[in-house]
PQR file of N, CA, C, O and H, with PARSE charges and radii, in Angstrom:
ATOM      1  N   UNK A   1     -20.862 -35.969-118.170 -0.4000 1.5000
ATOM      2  CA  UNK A   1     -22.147 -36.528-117.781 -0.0000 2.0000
ATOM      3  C   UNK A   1     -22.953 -36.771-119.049  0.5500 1.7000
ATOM      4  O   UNK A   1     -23.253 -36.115-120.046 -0.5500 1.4000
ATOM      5  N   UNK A   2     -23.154 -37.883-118.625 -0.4000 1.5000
ATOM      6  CA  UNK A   2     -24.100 -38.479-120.210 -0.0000 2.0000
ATOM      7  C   UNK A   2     -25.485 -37.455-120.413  0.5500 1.7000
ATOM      8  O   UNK A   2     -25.871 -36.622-119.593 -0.5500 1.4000
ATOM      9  H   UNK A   2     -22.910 -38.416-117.814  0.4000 1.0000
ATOM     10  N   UNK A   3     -26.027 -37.725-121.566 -0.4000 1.5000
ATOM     11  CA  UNK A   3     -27.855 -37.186-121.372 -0.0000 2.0000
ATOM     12  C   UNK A   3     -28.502 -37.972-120.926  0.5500 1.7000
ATOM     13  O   UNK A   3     -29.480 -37.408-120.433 -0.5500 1.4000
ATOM     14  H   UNK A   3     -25.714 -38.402-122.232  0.4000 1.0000
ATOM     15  N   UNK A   4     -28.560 -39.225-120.764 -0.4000 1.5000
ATOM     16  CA  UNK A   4     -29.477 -40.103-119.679 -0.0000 2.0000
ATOM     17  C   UNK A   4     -29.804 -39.686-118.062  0.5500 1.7000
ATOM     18  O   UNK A   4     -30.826 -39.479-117.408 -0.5500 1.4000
ATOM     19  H   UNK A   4     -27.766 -39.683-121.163  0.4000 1.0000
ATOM     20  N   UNK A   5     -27.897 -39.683-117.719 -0.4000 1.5000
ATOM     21  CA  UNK A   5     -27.670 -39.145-116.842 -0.0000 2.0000
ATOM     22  C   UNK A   5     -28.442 -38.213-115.978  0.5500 1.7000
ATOM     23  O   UNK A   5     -28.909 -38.292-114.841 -0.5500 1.4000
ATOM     24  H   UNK A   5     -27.067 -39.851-118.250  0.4000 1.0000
ATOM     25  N   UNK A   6     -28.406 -36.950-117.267 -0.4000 1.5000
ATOM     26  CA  UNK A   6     -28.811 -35.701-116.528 -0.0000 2.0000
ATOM     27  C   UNK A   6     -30.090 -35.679-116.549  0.5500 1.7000
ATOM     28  O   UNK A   6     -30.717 -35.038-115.706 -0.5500 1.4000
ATOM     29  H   UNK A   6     -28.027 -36.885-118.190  0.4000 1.0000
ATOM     30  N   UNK A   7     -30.842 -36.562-117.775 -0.4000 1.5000
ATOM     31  CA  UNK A   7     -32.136 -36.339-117.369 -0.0000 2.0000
ATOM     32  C   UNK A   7     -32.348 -36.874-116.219  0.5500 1.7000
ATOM     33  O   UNK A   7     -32.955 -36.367-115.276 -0.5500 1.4000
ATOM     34  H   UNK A   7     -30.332 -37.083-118.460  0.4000 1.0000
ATOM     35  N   UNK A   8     -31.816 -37.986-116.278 -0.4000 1.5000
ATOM     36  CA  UNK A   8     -32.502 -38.996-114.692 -0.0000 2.0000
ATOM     37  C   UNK A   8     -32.404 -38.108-113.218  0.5500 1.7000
ATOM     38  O   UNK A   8     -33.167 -37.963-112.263 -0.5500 1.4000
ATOM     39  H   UNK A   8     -31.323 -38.399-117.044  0.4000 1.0000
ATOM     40  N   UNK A   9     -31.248 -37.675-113.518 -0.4000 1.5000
ATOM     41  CA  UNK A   9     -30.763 -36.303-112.477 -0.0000 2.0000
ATOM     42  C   UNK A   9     -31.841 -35.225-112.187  0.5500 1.7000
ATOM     43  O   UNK A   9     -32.299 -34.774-111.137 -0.5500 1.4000
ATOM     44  H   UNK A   9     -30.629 -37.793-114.294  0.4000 1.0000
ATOM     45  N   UNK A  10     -32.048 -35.008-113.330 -0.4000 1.5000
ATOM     46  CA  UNK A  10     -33.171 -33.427-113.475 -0.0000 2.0000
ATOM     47  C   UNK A  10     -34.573 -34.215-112.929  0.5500 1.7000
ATOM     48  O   UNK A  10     -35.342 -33.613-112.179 -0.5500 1.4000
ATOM     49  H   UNK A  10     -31.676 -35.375-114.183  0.4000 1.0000
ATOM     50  N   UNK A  11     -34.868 -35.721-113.399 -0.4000 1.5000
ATOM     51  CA  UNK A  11     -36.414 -36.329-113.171 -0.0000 2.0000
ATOM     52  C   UNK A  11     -35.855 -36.490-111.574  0.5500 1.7000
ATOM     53  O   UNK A  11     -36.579 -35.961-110.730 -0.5500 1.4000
ATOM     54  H   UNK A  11     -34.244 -36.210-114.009  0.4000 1.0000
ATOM     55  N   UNK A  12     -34.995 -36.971-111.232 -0.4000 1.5000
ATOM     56  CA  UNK A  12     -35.449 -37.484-109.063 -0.0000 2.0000
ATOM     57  C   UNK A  12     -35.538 -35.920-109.082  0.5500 1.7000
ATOM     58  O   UNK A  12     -36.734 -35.628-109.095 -0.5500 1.4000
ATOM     59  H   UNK A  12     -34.407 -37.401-111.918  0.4000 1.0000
ATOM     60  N   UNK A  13     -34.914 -35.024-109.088 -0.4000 1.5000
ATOM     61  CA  UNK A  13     -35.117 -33.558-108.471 -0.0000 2.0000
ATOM     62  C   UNK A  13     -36.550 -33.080-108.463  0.5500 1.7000
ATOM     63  O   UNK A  13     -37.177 -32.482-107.589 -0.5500 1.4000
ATOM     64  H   UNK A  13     -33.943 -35.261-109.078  0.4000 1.0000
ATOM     65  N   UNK A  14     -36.966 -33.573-109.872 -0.4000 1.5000
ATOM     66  CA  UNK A  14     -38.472 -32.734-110.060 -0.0000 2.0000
ATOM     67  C   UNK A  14     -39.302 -33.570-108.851  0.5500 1.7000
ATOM     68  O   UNK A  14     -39.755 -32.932-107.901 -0.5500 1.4000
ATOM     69  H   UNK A  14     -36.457 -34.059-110.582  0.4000 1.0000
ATOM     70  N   UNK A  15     -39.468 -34.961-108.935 -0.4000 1.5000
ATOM     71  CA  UNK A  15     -39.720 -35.922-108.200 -0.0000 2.0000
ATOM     72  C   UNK A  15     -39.768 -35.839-106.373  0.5500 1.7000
ATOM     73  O   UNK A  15     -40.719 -36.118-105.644 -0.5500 1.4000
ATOM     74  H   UNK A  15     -39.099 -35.479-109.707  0.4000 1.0000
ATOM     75  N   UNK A  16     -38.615 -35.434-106.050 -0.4000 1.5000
ATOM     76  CA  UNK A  16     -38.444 -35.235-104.877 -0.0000 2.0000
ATOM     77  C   UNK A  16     -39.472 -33.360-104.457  0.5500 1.7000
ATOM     78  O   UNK A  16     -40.204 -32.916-103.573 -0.5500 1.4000
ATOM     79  H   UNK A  16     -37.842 -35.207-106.643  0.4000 1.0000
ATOM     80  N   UNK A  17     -38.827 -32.861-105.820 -0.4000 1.5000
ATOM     81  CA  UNK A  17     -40.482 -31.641-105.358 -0.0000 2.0000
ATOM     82  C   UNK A  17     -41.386 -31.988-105.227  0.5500 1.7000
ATOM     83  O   UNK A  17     -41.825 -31.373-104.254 -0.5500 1.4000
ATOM     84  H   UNK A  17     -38.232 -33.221-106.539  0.4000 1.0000
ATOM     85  N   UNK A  18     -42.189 -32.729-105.613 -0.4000 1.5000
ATOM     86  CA  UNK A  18     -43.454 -33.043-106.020 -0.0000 2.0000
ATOM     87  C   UNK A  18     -43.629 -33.944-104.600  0.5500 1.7000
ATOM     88  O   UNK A  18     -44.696 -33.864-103.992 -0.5500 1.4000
ATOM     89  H   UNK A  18     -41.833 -33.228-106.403  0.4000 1.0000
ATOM     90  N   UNK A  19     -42.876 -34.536-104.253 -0.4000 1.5000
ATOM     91  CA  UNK A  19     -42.840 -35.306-103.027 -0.0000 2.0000
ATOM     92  C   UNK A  19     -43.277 -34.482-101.729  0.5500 1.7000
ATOM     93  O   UNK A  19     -44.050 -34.798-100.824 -0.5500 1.4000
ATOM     94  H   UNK A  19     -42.009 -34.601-104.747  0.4000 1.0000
ATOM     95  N   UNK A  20     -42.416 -33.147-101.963 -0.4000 1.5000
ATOM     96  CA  UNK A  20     -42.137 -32.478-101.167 -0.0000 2.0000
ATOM     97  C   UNK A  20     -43.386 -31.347-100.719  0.5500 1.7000
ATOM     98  O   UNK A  20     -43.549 -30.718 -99.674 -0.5500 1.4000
ATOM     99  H   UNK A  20     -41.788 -32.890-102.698  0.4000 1.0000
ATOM    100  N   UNK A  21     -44.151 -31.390-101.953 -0.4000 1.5000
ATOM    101  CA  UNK A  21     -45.041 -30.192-102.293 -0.0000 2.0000
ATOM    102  C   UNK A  21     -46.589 -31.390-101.667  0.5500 1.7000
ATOM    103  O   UNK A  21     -47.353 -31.233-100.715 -0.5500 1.4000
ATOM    104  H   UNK A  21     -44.018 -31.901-102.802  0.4000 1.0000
ATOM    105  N   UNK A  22     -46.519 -32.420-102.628 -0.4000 1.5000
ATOM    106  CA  UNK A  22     -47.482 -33.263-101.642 -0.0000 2.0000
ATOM    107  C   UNK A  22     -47.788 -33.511-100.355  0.5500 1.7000
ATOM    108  O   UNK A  22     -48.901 -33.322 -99.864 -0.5500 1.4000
ATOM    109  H   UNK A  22     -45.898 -32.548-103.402  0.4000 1.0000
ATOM    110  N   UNK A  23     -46.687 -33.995 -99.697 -0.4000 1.5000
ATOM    111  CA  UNK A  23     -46.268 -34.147 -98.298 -0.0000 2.0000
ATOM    112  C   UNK A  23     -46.675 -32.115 -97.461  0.5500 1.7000
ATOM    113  O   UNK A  23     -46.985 -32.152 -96.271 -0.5500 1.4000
ATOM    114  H   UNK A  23     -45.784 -34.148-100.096  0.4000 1.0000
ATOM    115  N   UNK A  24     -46.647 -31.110 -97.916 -0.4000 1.5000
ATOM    116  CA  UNK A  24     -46.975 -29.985 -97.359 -0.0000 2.0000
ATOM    117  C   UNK A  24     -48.352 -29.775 -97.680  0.5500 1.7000
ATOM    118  O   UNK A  24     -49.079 -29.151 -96.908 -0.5500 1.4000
ATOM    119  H   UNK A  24     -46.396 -31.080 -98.883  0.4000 1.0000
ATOM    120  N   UNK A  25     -48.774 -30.254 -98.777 -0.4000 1.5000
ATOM    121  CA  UNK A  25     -50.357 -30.498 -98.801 -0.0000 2.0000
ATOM    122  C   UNK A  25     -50.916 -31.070 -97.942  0.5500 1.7000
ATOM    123  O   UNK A  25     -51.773 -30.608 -97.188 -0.5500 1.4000
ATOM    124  H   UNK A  25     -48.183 -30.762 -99.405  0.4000 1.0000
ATOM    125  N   UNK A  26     -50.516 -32.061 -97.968 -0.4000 1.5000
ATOM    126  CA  UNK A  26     -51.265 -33.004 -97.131 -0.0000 2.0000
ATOM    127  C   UNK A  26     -51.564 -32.970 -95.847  0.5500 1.7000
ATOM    128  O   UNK A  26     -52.512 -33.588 -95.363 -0.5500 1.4000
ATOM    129  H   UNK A  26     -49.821 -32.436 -98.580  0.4000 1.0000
ATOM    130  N   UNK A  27     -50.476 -31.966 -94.962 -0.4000 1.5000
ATOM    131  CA  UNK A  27     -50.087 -32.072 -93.562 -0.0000 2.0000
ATOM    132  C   UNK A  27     -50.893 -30.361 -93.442  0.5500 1.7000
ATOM    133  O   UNK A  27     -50.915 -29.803 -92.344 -0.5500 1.4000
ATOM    134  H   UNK A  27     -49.706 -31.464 -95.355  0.4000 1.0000
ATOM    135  N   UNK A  28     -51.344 -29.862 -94.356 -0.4000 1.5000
ATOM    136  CA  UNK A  28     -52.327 -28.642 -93.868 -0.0000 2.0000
ATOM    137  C   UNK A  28     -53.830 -29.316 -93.841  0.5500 1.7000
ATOM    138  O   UNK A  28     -54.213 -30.158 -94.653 -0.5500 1.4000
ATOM    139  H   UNK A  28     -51.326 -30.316 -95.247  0.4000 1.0000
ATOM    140  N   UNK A  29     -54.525 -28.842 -92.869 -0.4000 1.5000
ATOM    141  CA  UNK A  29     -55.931 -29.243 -92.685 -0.0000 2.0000
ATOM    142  C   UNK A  29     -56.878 -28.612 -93.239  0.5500 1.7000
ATOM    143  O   UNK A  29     -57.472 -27.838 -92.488 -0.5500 1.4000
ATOM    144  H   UNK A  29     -54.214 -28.158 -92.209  0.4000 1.0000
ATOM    145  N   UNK A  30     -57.335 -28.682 -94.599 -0.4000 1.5000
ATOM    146  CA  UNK A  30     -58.164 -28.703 -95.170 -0.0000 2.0000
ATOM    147  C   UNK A  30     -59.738 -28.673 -95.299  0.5500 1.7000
ATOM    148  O   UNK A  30     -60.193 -29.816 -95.245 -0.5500 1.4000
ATOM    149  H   UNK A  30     -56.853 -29.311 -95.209  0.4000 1.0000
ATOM    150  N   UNK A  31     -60.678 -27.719 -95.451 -0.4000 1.5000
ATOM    151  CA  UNK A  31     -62.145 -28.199 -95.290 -0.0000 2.0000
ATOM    152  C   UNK A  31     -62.624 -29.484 -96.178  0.5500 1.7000
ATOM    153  O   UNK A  31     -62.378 -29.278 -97.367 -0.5500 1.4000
ATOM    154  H   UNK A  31     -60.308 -26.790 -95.495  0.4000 1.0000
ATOM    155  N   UNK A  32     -63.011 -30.285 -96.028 -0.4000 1.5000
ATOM    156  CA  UNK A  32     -63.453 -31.116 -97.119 -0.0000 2.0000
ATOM    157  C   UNK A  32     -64.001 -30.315 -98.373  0.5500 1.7000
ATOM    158  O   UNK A  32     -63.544 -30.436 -99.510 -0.5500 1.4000
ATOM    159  H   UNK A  32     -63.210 -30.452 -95.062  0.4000 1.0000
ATOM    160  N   UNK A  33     -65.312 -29.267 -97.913 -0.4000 1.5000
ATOM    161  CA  UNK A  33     -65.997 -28.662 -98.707 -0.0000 2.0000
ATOM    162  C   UNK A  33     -65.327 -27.064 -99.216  0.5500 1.7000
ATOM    163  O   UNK A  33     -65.054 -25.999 -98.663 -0.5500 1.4000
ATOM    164  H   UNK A  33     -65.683 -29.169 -96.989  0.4000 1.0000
ATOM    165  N   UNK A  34     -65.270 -27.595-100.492 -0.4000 1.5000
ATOM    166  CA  UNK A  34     -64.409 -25.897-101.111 -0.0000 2.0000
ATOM    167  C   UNK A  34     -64.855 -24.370-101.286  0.5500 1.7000
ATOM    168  O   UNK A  34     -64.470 -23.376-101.903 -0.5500 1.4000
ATOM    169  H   UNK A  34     -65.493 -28.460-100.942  0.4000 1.0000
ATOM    170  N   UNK A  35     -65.961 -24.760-100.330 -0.4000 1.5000
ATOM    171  CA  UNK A  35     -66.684 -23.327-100.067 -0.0000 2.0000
ATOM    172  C   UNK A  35     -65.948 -23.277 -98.302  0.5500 1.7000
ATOM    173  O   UNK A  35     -65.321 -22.220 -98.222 -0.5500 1.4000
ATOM    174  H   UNK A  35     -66.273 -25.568 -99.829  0.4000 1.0000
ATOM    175  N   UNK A  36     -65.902 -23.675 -97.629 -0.4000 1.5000
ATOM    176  CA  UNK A  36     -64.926 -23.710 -96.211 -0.0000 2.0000
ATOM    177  C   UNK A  36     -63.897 -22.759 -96.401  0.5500 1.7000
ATOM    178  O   UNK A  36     -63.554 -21.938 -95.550 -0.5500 1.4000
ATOM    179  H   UNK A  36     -66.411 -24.533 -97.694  0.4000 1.0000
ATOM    180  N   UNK A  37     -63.323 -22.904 -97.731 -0.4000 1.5000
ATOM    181  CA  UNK A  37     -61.695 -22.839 -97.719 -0.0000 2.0000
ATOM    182  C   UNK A  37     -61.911 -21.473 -97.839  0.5500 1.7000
ATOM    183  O   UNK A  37     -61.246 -20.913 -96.968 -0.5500 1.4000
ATOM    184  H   UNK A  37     -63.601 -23.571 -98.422  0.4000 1.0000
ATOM    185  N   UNK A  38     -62.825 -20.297 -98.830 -0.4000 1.5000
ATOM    186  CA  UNK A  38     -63.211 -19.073 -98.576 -0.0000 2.0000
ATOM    187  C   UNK A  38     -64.058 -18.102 -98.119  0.5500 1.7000
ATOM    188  O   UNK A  38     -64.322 -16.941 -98.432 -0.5500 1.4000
ATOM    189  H   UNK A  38     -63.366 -20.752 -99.538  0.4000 1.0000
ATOM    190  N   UNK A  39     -64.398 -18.861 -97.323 -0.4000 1.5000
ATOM    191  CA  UNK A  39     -65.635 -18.490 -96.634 -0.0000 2.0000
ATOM    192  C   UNK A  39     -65.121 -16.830 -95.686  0.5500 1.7000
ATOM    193  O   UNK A  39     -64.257 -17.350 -94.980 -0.5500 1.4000
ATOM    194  H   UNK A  39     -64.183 -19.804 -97.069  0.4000 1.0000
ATOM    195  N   UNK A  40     -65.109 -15.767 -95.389 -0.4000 1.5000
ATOM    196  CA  UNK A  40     -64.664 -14.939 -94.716 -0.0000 2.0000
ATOM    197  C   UNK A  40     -63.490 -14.094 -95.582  0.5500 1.7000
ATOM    198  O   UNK A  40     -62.992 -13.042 -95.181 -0.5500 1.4000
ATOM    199  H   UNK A  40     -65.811 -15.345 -95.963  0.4000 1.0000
ATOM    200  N   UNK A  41     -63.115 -14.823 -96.964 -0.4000 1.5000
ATOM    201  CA  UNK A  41     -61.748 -14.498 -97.333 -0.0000 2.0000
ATOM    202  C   UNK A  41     -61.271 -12.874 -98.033  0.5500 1.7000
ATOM    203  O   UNK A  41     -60.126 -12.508 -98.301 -0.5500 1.4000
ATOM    204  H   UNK A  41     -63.519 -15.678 -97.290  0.4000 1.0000
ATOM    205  N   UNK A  42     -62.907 -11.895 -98.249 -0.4000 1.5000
ATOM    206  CA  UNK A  42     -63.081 -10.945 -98.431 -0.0000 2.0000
ATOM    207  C   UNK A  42     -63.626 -10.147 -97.486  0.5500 1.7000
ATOM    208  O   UNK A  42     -64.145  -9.097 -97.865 -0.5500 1.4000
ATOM    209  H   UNK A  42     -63.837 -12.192 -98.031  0.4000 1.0000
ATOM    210  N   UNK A  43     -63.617 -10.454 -96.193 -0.4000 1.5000
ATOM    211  CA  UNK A  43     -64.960 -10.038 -95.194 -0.0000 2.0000
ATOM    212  C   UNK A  43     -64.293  -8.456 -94.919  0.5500 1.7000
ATOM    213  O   UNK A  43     -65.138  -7.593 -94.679 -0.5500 1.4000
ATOM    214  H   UNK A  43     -63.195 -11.307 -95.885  0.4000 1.0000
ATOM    215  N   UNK A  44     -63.073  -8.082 -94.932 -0.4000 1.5000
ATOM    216  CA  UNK A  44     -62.497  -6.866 -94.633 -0.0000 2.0000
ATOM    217  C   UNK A  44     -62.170  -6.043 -96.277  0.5500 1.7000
ATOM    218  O   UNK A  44     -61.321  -5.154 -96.341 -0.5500 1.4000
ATOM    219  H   UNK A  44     -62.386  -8.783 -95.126  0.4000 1.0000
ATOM    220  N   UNK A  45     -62.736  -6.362 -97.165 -0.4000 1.5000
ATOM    221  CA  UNK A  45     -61.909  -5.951 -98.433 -0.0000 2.0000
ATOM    222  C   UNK A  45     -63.649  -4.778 -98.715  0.5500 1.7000
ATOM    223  O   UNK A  45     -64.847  -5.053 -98.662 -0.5500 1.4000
ATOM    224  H   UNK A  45     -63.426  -7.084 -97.114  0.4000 1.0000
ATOM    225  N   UNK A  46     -62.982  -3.674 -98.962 -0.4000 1.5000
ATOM    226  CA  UNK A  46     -64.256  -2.738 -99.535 -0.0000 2.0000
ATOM    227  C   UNK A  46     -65.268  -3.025-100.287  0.5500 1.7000
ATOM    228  O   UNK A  46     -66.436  -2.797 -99.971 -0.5500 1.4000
ATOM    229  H   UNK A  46     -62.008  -3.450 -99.005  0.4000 1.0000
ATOM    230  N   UNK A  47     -64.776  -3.720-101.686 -0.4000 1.5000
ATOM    231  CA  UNK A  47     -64.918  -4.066-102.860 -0.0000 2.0000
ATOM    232  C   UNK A  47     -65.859  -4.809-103.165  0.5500 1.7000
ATOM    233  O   UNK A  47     -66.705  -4.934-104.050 -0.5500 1.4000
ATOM    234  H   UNK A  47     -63.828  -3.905-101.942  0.4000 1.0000
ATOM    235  N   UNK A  48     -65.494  -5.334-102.134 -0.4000 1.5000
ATOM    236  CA  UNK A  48     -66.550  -6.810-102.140 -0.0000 2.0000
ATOM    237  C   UNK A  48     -68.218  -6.717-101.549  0.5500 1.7000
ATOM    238  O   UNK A  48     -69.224  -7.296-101.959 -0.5500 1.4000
ATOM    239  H   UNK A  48     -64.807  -5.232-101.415  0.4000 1.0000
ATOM    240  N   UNK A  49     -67.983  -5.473-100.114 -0.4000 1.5000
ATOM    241  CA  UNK A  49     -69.342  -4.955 -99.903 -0.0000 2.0000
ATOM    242  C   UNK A  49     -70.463  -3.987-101.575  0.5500 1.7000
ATOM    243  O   UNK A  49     -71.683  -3.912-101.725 -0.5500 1.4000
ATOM    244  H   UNK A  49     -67.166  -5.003 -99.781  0.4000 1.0000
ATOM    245  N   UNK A  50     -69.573  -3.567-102.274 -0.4000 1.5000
ATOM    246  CA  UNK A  50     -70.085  -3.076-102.778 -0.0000 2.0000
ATOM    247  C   UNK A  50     -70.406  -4.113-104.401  0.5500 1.7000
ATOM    248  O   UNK A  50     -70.928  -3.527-105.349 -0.5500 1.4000
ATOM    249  H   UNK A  50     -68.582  -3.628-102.153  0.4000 1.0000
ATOM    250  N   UNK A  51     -70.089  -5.385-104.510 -0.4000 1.5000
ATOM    251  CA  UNK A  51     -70.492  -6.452-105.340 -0.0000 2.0000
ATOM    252  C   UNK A  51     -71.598  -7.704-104.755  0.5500 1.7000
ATOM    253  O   UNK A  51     -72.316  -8.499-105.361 -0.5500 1.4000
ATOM    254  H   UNK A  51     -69.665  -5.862-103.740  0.4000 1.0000
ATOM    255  N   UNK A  52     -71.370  -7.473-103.386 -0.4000 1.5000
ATOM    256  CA  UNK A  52     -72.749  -7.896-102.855 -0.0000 2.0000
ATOM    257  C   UNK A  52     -74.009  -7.165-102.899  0.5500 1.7000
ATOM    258  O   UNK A  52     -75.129  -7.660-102.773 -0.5500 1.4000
ATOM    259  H   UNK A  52     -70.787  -6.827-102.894  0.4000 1.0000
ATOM    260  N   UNK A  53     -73.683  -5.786-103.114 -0.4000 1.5000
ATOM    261  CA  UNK A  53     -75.002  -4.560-103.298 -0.0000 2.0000
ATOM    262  C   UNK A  53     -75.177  -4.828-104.269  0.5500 1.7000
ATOM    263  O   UNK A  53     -76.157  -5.559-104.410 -0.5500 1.4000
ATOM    264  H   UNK A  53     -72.773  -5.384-103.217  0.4000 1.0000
ATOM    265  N   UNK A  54     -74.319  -4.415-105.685 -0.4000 1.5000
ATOM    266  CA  UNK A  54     -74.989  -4.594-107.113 -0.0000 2.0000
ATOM    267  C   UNK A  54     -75.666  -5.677-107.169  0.5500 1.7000
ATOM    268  O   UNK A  54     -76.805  -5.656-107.635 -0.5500 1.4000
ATOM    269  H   UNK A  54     -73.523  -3.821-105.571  0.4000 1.0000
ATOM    270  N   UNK A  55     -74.970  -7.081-106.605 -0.4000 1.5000
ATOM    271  CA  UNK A  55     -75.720  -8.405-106.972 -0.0000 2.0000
ATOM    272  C   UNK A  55     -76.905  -8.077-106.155  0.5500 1.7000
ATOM    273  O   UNK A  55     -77.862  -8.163-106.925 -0.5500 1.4000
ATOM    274  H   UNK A  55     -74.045  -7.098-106.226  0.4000 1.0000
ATOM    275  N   UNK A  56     -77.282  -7.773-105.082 -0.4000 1.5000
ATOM    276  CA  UNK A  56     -78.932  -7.811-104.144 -0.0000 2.0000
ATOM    277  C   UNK A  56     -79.480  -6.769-105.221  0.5500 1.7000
ATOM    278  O   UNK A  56     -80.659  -6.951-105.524 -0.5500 1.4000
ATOM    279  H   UNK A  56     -76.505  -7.703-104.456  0.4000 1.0000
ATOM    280  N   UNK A  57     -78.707  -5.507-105.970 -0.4000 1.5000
ATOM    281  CA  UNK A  57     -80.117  -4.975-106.874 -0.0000 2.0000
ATOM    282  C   UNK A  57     -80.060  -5.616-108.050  0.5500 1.7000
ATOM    283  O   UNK A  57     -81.082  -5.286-108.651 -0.5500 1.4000
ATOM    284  H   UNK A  57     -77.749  -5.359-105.723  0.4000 1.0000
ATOM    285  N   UNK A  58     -79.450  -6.327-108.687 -0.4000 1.5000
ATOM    286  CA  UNK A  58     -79.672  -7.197-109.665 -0.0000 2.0000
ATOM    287  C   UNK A  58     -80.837  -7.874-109.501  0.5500 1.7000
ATOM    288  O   UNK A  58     -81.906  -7.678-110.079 -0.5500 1.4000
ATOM    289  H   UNK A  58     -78.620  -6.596-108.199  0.4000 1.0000
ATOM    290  N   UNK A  59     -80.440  -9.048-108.301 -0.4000 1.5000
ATOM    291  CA  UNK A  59     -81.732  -9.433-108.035 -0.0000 2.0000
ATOM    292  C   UNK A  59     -83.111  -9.255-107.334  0.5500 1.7000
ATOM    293  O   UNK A  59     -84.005 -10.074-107.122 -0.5500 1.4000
ATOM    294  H   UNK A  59     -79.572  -9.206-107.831  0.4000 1.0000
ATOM    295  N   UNK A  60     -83.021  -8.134-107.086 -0.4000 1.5000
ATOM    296  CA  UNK A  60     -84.240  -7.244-107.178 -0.0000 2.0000
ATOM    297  C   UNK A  60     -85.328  -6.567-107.969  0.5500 1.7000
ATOM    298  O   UNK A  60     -86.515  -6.243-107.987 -0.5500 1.4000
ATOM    299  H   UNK A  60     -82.294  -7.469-107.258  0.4000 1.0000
ATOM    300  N   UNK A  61     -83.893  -6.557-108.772 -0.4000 1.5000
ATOM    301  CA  UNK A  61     -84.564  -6.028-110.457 -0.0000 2.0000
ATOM    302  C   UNK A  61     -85.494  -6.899-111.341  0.5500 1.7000
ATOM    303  O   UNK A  61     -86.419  -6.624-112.105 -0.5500 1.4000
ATOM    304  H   UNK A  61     -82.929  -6.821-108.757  0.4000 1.0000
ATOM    305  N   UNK A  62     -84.907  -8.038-110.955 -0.4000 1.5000
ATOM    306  CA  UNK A  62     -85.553  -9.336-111.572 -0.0000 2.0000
ATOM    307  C   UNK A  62     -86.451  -9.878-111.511  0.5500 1.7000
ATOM    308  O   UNK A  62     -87.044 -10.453-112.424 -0.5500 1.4000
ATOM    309  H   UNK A  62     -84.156  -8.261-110.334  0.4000 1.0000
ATOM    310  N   UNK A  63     -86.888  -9.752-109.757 -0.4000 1.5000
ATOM    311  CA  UNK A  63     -88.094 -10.440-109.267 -0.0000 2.0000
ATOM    312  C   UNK A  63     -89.093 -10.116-109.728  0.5500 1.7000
ATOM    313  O   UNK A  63     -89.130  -8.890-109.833 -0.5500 1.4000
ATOM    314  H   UNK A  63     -86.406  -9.285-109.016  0.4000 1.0000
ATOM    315  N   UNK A  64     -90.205 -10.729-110.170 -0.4000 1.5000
ATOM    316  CA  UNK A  64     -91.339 -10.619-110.318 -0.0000 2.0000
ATOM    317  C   UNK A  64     -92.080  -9.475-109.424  0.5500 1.7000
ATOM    318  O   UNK A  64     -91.942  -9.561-108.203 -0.5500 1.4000
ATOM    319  H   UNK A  64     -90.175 -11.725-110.084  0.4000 1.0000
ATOM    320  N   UNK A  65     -92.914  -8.328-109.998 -0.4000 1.5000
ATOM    321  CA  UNK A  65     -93.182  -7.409-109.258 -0.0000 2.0000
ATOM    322  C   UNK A  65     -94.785  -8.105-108.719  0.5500 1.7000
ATOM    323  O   UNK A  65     -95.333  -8.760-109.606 -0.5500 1.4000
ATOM    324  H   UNK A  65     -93.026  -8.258-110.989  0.4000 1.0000
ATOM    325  N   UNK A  66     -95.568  -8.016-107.356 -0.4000 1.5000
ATOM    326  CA  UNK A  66     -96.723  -8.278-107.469 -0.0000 2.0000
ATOM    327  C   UNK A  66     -97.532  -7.866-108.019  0.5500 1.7000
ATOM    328  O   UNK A  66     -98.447  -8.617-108.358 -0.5500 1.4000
ATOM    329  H   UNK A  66     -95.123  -7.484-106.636  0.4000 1.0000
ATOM    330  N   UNK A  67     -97.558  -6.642-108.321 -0.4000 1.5000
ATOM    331  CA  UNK A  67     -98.617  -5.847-109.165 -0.0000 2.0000
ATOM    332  C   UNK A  67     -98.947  -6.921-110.431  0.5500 1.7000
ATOM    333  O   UNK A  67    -100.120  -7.133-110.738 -0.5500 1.4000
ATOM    334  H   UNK A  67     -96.815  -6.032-108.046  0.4000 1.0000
ATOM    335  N   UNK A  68     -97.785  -7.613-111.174 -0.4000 1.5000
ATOM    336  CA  UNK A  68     -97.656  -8.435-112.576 -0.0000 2.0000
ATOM    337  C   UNK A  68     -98.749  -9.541-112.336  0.5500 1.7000
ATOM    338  O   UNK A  68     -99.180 -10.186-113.292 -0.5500 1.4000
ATOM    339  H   UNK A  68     -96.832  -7.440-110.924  0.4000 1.0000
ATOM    340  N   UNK A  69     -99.190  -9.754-111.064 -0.4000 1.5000
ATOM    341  CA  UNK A  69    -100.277 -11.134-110.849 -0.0000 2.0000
ATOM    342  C   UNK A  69     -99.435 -12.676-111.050  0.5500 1.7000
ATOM    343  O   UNK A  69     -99.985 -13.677-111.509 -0.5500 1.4000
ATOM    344  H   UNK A  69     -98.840  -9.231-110.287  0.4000 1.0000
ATOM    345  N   UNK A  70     -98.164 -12.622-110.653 -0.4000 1.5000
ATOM    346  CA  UNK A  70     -96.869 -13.159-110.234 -0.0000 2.0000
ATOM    347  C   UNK A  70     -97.026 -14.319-109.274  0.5500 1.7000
ATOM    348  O   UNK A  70     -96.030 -14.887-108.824 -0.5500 1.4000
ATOM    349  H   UNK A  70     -97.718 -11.809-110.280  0.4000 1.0000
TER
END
C-alpha cells in the first residue's frame, strides 16, 4: 500500500467520524441558550450548596452598608 493510499484511507475514516459524531449531535435536542443545558446540573451535589453560601456572603460583604449614607 502506497503512502497516498493510506493517508487517503486514514482521511475517509477520520471523515466518516466526524460525519458520524455530527450526525449524533445534531439528532440530540439541544437548548438554544447555554445556560438551559446546566441549569439543575448540580442541584443534588453538596458542594455546590455550600459555593452558593460563600458567594451570598461575599456579596454581602460588599454591599454598601446604610449607616455609610449609601
Amino acid at each position: 500500500m502506497s503512502a497516498n493510499t493510506l493517508i487517503e484511507s486514514r482521511l475517509s475514516a477520520v471523515e466518516a467520524a466526524v460525519a458520524e459524531l455530527q450526525r449524533r449531535l445534531g439528532s440530540e435536542s439541544q437548548p438554544s441558550n447555554w445556560l438551559e443545558r446546566f441549569t439543575g446540573a448540580f442541584k443534588d451535589e453538596p458542594a455546590f450548596a455550600e459555593v452558593v453560601a460563600y458567594g451570598k456572603a461575599l456579596r454581602s460583604a460588599d454591599a454598601p452598608r446604610e449607616s455609610e449614607g449609601h
